[in-house]
N, C-alpha and C positions, 0 to 999 in steps of 0.2 A: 566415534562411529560415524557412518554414513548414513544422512537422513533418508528414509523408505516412504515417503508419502503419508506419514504421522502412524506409520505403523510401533515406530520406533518409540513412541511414547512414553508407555509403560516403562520399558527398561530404562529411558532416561530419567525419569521420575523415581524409580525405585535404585538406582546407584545413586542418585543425588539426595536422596533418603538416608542414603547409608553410610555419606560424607565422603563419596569420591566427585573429581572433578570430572568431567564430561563434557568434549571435544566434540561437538554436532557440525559434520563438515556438507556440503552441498554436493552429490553424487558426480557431479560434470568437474568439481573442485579435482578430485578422487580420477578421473578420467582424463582429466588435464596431465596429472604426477606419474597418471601411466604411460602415457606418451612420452611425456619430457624424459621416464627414463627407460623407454626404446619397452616398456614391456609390452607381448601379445600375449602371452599365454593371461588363461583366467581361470582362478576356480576357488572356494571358500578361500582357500587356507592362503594364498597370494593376498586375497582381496584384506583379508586380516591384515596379514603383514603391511600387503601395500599401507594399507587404513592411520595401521602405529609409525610409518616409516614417514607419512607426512605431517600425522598430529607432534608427531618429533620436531618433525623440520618446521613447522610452523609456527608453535609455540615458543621458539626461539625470538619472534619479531615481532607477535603481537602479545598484548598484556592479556593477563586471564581475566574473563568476563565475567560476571555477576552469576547466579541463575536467573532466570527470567521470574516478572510476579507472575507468580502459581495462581492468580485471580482471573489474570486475561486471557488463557486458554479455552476456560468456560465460555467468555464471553466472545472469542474468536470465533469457537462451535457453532454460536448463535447467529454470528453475524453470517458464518459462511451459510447456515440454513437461509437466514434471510436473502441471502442473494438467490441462493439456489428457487426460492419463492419468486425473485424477480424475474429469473431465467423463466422459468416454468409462465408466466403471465407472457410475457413478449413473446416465447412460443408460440402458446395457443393464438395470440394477434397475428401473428405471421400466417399462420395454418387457416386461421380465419379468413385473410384475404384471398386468401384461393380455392375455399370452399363454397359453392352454390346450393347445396344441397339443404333447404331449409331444416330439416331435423340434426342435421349434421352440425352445423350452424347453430343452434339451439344450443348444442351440448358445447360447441366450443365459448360460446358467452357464458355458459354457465361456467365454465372450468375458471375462464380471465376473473369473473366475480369471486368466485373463491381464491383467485391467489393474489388476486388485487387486496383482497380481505386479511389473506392471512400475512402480506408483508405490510401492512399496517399494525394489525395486531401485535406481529412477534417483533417489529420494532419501536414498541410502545413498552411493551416485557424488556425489550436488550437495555433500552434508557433507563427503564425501573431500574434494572437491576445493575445499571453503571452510577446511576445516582443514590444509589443505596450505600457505594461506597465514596465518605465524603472526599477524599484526594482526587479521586475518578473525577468525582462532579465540579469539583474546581476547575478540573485541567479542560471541561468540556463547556462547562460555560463559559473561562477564558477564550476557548476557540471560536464559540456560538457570539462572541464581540465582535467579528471581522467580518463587514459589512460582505454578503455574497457567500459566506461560507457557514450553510447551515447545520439542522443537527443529524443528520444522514451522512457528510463529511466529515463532520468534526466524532462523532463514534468513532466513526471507522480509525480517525488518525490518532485517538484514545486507546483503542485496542491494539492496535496493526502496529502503529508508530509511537513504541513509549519513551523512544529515546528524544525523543523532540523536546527541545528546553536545554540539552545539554549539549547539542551540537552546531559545528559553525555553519554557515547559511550555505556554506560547500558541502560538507559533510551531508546535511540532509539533502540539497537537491539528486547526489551521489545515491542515498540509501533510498531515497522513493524513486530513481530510475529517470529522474526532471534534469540529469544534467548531461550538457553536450559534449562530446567525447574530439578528441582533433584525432584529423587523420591523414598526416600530412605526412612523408617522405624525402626528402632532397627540397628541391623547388615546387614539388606536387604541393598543393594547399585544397587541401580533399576535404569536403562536405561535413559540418559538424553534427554530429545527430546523438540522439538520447540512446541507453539502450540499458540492459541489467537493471536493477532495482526491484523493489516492491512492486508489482503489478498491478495489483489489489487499490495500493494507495494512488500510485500515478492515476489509475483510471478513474477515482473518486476525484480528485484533485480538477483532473482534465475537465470532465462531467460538469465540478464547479465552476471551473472559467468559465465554461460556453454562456450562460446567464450571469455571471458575479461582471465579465467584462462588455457587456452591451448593455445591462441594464441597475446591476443593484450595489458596484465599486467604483465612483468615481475613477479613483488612482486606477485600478486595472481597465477601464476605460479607455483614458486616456494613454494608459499603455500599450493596446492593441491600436488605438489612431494612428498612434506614432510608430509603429512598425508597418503597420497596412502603407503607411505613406510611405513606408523607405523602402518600399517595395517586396516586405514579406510575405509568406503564405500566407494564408489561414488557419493553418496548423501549425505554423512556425509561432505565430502569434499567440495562440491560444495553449502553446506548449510555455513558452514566455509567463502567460498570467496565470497557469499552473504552478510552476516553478515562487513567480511572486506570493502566490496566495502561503504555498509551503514555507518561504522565507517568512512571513507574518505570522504562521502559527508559533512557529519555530522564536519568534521574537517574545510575543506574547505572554508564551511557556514560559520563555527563561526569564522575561521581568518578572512573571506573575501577575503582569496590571493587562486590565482590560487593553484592547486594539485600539488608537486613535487615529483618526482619520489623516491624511498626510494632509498642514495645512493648516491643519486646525491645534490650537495652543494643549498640551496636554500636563 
């Protein structure tokens, strides 16, 4: 079936209940199949068809996937409330710098206190209840070893990113959206840039750079020196020590051993 904005839920949960397999494809995937095969016309009973006419054609090439843990959905819930708590506080700061109106003003610090309050709160509840389950809490204090990457990251890529440990250092820059695409033609040598992925995760990721490589990672440090001098961006660099930081969790995972400093004997 075609994913509906998690409306689709329920009925995933309750066939995979029932012991059938279940093809969750990405709606633009489904939009792409229609193009490629010349269709315009659209309406239920196409869209079915179309739906089994690519879970056909595709499941020829890829292998069938696991269900996902039935745990991390709850905690997905949670995590997305807590951002939506971050949203809501950077709001009200925005709104605030262009409000004069001291009663106005009044109400909008009160709002930022409560939602300053409540994404403290409910991500003090999400850890509770990720360290409640002990494999959870392994895989997040293994991530909480790598210097720059704290527990507000390292959740997020416990929930978000479970495949991490079992894939190669391509693979995951690929699924969190960190890695550069070519875009070249004949003799055209076109601009390399990120794009698709997890969006969720790259921007936790990104967010980490920006302090993991000026002040709390050596190695990403040093990483971003060394591109600022060969003449990168700032964003080219700091997409760079995103990408590194993901390669290290991604390491970590699959040994199972804490993060060691590069450098230092482990």
């Amino acid at each position: 079936m075609r994913a509906s904005g998690g409306y689709e839920r329920g009925v995933v949960a309750a066939l995979r209940a029932a012991g059938f397999r279940v093809s969750l494809h990405q709606p633009r995937q489904i939009k792409a199949f229609a193009k490629a095969r010349l269709q315009r016309a659209k309406n239920d009973r196409l869209d079915a068809r179309l739906i089994a006419a690519f879970t056909a054609l595709i499941t020829e090439h890829q292998p069938e996937r696991s269900a996902p843990d039935p745990r991390l959905q709850p905690l997905a819930d949670h995590l997305v409330f807590n951002e939506q708590a971050m949203d809501d506080a950077a709001r009200a700061r925005l709104r605030l710098e262009h409000q004069h109106d001291p009663r106005l003003r009044c109400q909008l610090e009160a709002d930022i206190r409560r939602a300053d309050a409540r994404v403290e709160r409910e991500l003090d509840r999400l850890l509770a209840k990720v360290r409640a389950e002990p494999d959870l809490a392994e895989r997040l204090d293994l991530l909480c070893s790598i210097q720059g990457l704290g527990e507000k990251t390292a959740v997020r890529l416990v929930v978000l990113m479970p495949e991490l440990g079992s894939l190669s250092r391509e693979q995951a820059a690929s699924l969190a959206g960190l890695a550069p695409y070519d875009h070249d033609s004949g003799e055209h040598k076109g601009e390399r840039h990120i794009a698709g992925g997890r969006a969720r995760v790259r921007t936790a990721l990104y967010t980490a750079a920006l302090p993991a490589s000026h002040r709390w990672n050596p190695a990403l440090i040093a990483l971003r020196t060394r591109l600022i001098d060969r003449g990168k961006t700032h964003k080219k660099a700091l997409v760079a020590c995103a990408r590194k930081l993901l390669t290290y969790a991604n390491a970590v995972l699959a040994r199972n051993t804490p993060w060691v400093p590069e450098g230092r004997p482990g």
